[in-house]
MARZA-539363 format. One line per 5 residues: number of its first residue (from 1); their letters; for each residue z, x, y of N, C-alpha, C. Coordinates in Angstrom, 2 decimals, always signed. Each point is the difference from the previous one (the first is absolute). Example, Ala and Ser with C-alpha at 12.3 -4.5 7.8 and 13.67 -1.06 7.14 Angstrom:
REM MARZA-539363
1 = as = +7.80 +13.19 -5.69 +0.00 -0.89 +1.19 +0.00 +0.90 +1.20; -0.72 -0.35 +1.05 +0.06 +0.82 +1.19 +0.73 -0.77 +1.09 $
REM end
This chain:
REM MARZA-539363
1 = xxxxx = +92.42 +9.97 +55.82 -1.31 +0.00 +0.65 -0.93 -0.71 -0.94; -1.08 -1.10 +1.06 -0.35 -0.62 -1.49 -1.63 +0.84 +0.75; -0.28 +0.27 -1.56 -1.74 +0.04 +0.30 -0.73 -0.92 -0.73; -0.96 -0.46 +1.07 -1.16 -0.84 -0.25 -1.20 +0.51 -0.13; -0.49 -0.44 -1.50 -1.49 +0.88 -0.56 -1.18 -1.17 +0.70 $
6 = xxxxx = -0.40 +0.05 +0.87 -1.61 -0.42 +0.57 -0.89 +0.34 -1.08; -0.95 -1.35 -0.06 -1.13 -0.10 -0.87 -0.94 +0.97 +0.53; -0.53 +0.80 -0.70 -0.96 +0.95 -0.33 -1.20 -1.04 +0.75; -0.77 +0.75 +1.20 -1.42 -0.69 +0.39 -0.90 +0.08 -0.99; -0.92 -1.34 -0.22 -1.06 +0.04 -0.97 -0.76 +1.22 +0.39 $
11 = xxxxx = -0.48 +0.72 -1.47 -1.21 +0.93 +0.10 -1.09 -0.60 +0.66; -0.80 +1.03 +0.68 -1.58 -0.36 +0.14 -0.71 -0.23 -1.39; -1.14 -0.81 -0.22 -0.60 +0.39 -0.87 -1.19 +0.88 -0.21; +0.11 +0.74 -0.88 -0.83 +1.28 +0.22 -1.54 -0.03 +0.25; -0.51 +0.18 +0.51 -1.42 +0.33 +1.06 -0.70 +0.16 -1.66 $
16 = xxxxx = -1.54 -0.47 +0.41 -1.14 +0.61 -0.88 -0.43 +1.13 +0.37; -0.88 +0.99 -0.93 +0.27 +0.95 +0.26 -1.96 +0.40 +0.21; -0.26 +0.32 +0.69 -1.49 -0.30 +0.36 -0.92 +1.11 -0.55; -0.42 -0.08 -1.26 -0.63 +1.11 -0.30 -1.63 +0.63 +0.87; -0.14 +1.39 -0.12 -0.63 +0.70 +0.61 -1.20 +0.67 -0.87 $
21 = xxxxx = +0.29 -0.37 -1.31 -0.88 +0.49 -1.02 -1.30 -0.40 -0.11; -1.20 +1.15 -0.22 -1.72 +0.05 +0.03 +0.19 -1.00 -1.61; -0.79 -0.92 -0.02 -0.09 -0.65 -1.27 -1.56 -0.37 -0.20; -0.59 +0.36 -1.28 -1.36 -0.25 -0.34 -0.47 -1.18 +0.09; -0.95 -0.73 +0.43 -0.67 -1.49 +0.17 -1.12 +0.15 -0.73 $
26 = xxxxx = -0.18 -0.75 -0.76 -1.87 -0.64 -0.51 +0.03 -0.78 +0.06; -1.37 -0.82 +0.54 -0.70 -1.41 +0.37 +0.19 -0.55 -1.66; +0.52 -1.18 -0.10 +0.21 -0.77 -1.58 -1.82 +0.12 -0.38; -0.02 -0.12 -0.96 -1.24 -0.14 -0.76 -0.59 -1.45 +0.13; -1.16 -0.50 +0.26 -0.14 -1.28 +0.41 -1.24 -0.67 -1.49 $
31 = xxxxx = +0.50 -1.10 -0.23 -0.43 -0.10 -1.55 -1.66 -0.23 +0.20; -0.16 +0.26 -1.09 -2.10 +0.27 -0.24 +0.23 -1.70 -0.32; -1.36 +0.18 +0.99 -0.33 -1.97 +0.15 -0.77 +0.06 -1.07; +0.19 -1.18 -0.83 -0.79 +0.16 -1.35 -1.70 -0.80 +0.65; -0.83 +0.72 -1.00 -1.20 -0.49 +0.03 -1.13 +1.08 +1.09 $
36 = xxxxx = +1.01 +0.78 +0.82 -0.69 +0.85 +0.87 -0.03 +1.45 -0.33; -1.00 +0.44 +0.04 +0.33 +1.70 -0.05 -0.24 +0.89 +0.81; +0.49 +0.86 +0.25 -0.38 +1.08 +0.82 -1.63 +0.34 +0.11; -0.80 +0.16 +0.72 -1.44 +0.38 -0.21 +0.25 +1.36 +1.08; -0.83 +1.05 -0.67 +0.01 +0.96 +0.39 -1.53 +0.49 -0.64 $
41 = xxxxx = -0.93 +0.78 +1.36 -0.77 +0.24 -0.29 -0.59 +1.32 -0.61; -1.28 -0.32 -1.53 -0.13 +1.03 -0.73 -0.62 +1.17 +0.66; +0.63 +1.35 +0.47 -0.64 +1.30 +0.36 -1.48 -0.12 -0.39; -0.14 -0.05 -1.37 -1.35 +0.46 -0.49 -1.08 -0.91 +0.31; +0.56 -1.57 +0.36 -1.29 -0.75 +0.75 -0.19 +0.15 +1.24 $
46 = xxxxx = +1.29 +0.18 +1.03 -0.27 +0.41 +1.24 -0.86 +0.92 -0.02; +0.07 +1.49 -0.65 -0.75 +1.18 +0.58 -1.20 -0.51 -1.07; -0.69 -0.98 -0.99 -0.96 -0.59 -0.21 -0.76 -0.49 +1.33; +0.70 -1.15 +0.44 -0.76 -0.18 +1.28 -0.22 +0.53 +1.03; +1.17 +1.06 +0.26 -0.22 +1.11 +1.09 -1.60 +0.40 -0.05 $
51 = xxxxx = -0.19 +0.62 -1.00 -1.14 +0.86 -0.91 -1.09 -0.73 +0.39; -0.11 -1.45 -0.75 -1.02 -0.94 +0.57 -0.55 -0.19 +1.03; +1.03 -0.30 +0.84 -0.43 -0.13 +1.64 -0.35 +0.99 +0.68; -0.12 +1.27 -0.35 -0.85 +1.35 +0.43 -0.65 +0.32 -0.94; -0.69 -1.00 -0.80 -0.84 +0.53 -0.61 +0.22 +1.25 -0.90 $
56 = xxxxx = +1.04 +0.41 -0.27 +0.33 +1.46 -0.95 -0.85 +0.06 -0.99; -0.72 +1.32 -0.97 -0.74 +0.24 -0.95 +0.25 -1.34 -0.89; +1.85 +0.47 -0.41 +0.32 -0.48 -1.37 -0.48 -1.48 -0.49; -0.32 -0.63 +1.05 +0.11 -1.47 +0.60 -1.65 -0.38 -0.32; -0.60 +0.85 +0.14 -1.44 -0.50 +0.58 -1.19 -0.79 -1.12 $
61 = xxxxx = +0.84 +1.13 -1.34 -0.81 -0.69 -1.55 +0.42 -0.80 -0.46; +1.31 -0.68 +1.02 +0.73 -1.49 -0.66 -0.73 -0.93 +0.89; -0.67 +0.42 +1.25 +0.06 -1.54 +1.00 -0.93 -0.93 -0.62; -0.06 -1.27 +0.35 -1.02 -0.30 +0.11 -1.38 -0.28 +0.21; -1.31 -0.21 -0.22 -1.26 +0.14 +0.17 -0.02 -1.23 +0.82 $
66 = xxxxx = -1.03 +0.37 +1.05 -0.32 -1.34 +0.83 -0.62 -0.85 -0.58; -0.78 -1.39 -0.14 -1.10 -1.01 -0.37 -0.61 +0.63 -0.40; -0.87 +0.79 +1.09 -1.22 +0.76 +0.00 -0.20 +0.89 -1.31; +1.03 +0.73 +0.48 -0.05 +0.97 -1.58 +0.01 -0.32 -1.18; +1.18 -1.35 +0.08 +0.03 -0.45 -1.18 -1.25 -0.50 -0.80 $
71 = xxxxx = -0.80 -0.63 +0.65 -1.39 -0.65 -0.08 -0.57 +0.93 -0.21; -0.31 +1.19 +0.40 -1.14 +0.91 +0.04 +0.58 +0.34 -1.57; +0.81 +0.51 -0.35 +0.81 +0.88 -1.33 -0.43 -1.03 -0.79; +0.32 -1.41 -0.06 -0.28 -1.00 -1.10 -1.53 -0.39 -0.36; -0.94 +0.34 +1.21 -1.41 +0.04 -0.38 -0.18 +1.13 -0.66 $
76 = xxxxx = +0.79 +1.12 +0.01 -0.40 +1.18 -0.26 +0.09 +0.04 -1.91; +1.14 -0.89 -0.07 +0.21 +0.15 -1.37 -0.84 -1.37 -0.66; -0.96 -0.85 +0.67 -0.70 -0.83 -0.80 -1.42 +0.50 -0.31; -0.40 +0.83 +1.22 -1.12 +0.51 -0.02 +0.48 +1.17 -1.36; +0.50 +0.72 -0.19 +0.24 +1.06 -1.15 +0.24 -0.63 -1.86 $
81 = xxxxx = +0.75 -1.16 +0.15 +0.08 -1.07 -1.06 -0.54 +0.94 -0.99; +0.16 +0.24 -1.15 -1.04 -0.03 -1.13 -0.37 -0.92 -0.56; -1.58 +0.22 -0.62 -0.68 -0.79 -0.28 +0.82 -0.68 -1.19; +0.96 +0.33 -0.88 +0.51 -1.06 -1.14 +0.29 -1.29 +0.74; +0.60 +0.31 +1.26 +0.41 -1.38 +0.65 -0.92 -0.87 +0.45 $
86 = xxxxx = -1.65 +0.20 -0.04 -0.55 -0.62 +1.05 -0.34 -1.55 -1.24; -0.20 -0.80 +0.67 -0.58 -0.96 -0.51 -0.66 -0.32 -1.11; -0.14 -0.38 -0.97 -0.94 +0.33 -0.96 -0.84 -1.75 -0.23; -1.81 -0.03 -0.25 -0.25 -1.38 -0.47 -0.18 -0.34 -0.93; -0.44 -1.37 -0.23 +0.68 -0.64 -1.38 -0.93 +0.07 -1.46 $
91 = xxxxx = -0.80 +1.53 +0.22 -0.95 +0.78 -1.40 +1.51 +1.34 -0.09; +0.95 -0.32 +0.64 +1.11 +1.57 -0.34 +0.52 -0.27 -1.80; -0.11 -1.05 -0.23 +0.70 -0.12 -1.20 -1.28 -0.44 -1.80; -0.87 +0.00 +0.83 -0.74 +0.03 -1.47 -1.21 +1.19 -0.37; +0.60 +1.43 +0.20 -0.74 +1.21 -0.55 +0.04 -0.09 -1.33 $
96 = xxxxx = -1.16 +0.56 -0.75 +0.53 +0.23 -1.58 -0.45 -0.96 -0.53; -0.26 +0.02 -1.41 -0.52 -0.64 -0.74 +0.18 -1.41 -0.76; -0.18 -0.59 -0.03 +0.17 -1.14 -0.43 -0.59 -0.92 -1.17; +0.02 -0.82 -0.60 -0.13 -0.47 -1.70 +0.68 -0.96 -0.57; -0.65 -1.10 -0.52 +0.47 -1.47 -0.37 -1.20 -0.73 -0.49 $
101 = xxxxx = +0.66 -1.66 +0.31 -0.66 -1.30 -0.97 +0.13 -0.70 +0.63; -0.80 -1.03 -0.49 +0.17 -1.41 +0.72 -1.31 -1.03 -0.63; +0.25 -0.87 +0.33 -1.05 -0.87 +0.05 -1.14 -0.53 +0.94; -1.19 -0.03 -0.47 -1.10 -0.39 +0.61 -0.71 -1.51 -0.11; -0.13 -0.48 +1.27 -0.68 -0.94 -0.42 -1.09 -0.32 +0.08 $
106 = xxxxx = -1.32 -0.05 -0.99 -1.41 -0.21 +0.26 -0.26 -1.39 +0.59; -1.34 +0.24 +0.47 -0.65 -0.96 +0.63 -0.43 -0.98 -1.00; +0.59 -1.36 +0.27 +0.08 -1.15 -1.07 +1.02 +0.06 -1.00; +1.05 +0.75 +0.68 +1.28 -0.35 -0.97 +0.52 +0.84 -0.99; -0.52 +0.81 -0.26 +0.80 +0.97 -1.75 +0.63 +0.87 +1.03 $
111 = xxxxx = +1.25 +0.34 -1.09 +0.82 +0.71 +0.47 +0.28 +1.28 -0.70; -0.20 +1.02 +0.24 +0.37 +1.65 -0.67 +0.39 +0.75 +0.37; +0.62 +0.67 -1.05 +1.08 +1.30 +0.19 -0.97 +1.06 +0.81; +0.83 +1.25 +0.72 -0.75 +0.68 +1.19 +1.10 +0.97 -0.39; -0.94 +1.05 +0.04 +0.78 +1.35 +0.40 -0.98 +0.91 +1.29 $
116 = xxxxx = +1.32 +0.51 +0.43 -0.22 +0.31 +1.29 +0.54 +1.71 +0.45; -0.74 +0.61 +0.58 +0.36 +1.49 +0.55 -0.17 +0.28 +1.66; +1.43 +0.30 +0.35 -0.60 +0.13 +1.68 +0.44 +1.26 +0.53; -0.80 +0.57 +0.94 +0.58 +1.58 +1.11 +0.00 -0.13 +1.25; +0.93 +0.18 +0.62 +0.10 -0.20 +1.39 +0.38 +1.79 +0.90 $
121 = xxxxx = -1.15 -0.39 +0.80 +0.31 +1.41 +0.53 +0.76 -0.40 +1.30; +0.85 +0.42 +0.72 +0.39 -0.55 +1.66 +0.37 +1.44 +0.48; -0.71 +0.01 +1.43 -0.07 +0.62 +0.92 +0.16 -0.65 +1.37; +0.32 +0.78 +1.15 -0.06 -0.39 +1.25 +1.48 -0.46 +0.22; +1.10 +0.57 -0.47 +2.17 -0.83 -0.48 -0.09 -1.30 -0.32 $
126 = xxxxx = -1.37 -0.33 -0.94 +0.07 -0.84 -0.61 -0.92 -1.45 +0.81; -0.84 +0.52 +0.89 -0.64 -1.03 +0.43 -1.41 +0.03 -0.45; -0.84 +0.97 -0.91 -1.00 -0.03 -0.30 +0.21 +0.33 -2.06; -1.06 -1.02 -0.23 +0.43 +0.06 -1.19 -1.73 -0.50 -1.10; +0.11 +0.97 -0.81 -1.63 +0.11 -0.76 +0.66 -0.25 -1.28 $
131 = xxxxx = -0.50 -1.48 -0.72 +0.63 -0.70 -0.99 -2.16 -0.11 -1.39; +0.87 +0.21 -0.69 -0.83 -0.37 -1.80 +0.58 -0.89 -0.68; -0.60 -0.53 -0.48 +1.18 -1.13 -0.91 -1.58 -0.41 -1.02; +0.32 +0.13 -1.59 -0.84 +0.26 -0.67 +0.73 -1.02 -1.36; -0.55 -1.41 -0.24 +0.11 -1.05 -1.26 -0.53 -0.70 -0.84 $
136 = xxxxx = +0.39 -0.06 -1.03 -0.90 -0.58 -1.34 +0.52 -0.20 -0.86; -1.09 -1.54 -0.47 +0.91 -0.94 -0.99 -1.46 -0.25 -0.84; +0.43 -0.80 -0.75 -1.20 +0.25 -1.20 -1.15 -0.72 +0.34; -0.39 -0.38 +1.50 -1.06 -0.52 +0.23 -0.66 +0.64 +1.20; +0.74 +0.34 +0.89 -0.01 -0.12 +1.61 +0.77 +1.66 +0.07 $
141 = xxxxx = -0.17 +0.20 +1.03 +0.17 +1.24 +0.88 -0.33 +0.43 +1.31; +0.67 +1.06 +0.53 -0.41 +0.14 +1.45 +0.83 +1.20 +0.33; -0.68 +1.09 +0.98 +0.43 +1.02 +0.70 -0.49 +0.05 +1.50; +1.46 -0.55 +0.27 +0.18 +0.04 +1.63 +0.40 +1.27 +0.80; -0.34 +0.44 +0.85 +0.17 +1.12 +0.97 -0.06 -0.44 +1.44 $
146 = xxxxx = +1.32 +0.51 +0.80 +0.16 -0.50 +1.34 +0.41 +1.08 +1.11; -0.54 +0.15 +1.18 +0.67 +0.34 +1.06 +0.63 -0.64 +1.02; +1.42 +0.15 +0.32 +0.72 -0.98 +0.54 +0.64 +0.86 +1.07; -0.15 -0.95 +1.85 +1.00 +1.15 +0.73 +0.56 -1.07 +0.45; +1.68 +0.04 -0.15 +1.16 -0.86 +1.21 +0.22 +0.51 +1.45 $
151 = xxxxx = -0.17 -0.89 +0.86 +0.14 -0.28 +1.16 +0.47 -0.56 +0.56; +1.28 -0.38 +0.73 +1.01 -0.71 +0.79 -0.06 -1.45 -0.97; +0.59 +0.41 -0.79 +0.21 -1.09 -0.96 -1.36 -0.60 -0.85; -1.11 +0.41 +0.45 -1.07 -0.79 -1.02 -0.59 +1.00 -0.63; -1.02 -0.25 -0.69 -0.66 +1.01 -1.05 -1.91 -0.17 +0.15 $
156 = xxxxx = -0.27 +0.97 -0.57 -1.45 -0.35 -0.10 -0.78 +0.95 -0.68; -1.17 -0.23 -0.35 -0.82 +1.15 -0.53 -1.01 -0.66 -0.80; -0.53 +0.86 -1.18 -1.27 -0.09 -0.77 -0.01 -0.17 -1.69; -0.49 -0.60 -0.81 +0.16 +0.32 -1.44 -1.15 -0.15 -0.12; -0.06 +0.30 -1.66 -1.45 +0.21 -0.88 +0.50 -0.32 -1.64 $
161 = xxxxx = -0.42 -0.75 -0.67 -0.27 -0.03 -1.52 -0.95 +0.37 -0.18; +0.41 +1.39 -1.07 -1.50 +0.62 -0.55 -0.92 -0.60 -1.29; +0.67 -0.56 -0.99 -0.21 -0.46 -0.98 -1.27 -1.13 +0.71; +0.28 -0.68 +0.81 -1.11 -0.86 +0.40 -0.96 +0.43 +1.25; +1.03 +1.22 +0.81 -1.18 +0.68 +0.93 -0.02 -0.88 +1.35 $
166 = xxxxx = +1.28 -0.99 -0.06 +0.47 -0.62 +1.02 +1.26 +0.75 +1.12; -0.65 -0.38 +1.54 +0.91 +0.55 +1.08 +0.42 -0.79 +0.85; +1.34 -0.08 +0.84 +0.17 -0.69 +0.93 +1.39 +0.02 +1.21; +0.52 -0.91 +0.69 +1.02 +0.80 +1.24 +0.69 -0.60 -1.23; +1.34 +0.04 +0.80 +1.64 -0.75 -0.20 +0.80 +0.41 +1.46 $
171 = xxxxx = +0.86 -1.13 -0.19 +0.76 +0.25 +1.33 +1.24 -1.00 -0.50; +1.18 +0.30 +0.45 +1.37 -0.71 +0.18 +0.87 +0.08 +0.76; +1.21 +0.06 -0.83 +1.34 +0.53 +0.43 +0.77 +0.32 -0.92; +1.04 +1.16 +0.50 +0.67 +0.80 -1.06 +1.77 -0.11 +1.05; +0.51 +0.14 -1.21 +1.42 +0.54 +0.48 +0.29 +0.80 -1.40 $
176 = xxxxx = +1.60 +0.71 +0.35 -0.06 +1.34 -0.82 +0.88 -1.54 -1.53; -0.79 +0.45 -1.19 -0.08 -0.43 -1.28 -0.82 -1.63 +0.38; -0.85 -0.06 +0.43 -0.78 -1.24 +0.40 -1.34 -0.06 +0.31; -1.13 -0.15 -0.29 -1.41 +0.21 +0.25 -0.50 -1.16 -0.52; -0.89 -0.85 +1.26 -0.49 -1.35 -0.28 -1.47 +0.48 +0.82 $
181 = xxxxx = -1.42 +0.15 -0.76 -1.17 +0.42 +0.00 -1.31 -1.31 -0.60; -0.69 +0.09 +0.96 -1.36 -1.05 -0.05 -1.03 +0.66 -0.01; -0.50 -0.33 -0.83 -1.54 +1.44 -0.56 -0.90 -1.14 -0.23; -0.78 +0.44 +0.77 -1.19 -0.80 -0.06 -1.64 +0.95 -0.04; -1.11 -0.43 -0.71 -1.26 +0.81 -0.22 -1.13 -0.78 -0.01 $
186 = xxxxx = -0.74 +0.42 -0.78 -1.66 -0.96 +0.12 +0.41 -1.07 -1.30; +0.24 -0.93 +0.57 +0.26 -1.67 -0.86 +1.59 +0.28 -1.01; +0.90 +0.78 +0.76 +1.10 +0.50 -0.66 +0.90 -0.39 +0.91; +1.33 -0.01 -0.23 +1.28 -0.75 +0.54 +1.21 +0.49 -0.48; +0.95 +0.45 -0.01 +0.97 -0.40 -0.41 +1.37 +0.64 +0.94 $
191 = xxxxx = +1.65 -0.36 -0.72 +0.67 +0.25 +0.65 +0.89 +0.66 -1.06; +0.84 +0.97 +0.36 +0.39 +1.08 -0.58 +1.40 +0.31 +0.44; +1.26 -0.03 -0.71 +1.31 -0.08 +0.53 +0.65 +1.07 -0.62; +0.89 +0.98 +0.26 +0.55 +0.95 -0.57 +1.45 +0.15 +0.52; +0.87 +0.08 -0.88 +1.46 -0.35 +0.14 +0.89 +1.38 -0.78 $
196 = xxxxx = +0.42 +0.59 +0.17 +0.23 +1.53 +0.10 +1.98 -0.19 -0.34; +0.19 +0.20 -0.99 +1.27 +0.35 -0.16 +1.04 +1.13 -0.15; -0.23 +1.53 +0.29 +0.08 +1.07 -0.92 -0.84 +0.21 -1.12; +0.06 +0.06 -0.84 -0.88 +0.68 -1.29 -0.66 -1.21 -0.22; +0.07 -1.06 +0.33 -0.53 -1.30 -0.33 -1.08 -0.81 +0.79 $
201 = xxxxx = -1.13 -0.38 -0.17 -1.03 -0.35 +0.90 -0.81 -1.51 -0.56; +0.25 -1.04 +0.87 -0.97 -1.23 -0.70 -0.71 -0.37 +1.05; -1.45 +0.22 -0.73 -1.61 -0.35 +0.29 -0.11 -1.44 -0.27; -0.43 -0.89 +1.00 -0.84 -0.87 +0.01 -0.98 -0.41 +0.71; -1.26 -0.31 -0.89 -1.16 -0.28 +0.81 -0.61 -1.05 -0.25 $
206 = xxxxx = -0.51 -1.04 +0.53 -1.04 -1.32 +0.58 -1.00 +0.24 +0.65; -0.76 -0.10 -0.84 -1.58 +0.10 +0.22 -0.68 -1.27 -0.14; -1.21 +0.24 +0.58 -1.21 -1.07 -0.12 -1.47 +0.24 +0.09; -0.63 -0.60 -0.35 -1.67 +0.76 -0.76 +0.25 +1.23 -0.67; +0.55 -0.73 -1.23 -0.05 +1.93 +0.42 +0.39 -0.29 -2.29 $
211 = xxxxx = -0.04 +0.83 -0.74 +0.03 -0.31 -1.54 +1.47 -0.41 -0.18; +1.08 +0.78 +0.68 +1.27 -0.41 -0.09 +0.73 -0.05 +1.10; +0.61 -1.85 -0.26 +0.97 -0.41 +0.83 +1.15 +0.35 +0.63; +0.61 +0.94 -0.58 +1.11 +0.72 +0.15 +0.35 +0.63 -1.28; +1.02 +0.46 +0.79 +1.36 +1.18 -1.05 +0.65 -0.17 +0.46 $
216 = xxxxx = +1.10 +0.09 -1.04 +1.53 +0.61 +0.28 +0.42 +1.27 -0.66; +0.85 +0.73 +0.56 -0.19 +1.57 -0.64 +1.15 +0.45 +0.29; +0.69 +0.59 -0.95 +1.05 +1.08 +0.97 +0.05 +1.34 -0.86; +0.30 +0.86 +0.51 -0.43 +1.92 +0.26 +2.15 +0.11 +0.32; -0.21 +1.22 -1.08 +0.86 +0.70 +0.09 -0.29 +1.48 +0.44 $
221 = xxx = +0.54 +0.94 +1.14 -0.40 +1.18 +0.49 +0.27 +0.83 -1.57; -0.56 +1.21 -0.27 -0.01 +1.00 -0.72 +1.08 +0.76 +0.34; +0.87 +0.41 -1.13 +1.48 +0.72 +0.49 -1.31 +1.61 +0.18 $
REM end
């Protein structure tokens, strides 16, 4: 008996096998775009402006002042000013005593040494000012006395030399360390310049009819 072995049928090939399993998912992380950031708004300014916009207490000593107020408050504090700040005119800087030399020049030419003493009183923040000025050289002499008041830039007033018993106006202009004065009397003339440095003061005067032509002078204040 013969036996014949038949080829074995090909296998199937085996099936996938389909899983049924719960498996966790997260969305991938998506990369931070450079140059941008998240903005998220600050709690504490929101409920700032919350506050604001109803007017809340906390709010009310921060707001702003209208025009109006503002204006009214800023007159309020010019009108109150103290007086150190106010203005001062240009007699604020020569109180106190004063003292020097110089030269004189007589009528027809000689020339002599001069000593000189001056006091300045100023009143009014320096716009009224009562001046002496008292000199002598071994020939000549003279004691001048003046009342002087500044006014929107000019000056004016009265003098007298007693020694001769002579009176008369003056009038100019002043700025503060600057006084340029024209004194004129009965057959008298002259012009009178005062230049004010701190402790330092130079007198010059030009005259005519008068015994002397001028001076030059300068006064140091008294410590």
């Amino acid at each position: 008996m013969v036996l014949t072995t038949l080829p074995d049928e090909a296998a199937p090939p085996p099936q996938e096998t389909i899983g049924r399993a719960l498996v966790t998912v997260s969305a991938p992380a998506l990369p931070e775009r450079a140059g941008f950031a998240v903005i998220r708004p600050d709690t504490a300014f929101v409920a700032h402006l919350i506050a604001a916009a109803v007017n809340a207490p906390q709010t009310r000593s921060l707001r702003r002042a209208s025009p109006e107020q503002a204006l009214v408050s800023y007159r309020g504090t010019v009108r109150s000013r103290p007086a150190s700040h106010a203005e001062t005119g240009p007699f604020a800087g020569l109180s106190g005593s004063w003292s020097g030399g110089g030269t004189v020049v007589l009528a027809g030419g000689p020339r002599e040494r001069i000593r000189c003493r001056a006091h300045y009183s100023v009143g009014g923040g320096g716009s009224n000012l009562q001046q002496s000025l008292r000199c002598a050289s071994d020939s000549y002499r003279f004691d001048l006395s003046s009342n002087v008041r500044y006014q929107g830039g000019q000056i004016s007033g009265t003098w007298s030399e007693t020694s001769r018993k002579i009176q008369g106006v003056l009038f100019g202009q002043a700025q503060p360390g600057r006084i340029n004065v024209n004194v004129t009397g009965p057959a008298f003339a002259a012009n009178l310049s005062l230049s004010t440095q701190g402790d330092r003061q130079s007198v010059t005067i030009n005259s005519a009819g008068a015994q002397a032509a001028g001076a030059s002078i300068t006064l140091h204040r008294a410590k």
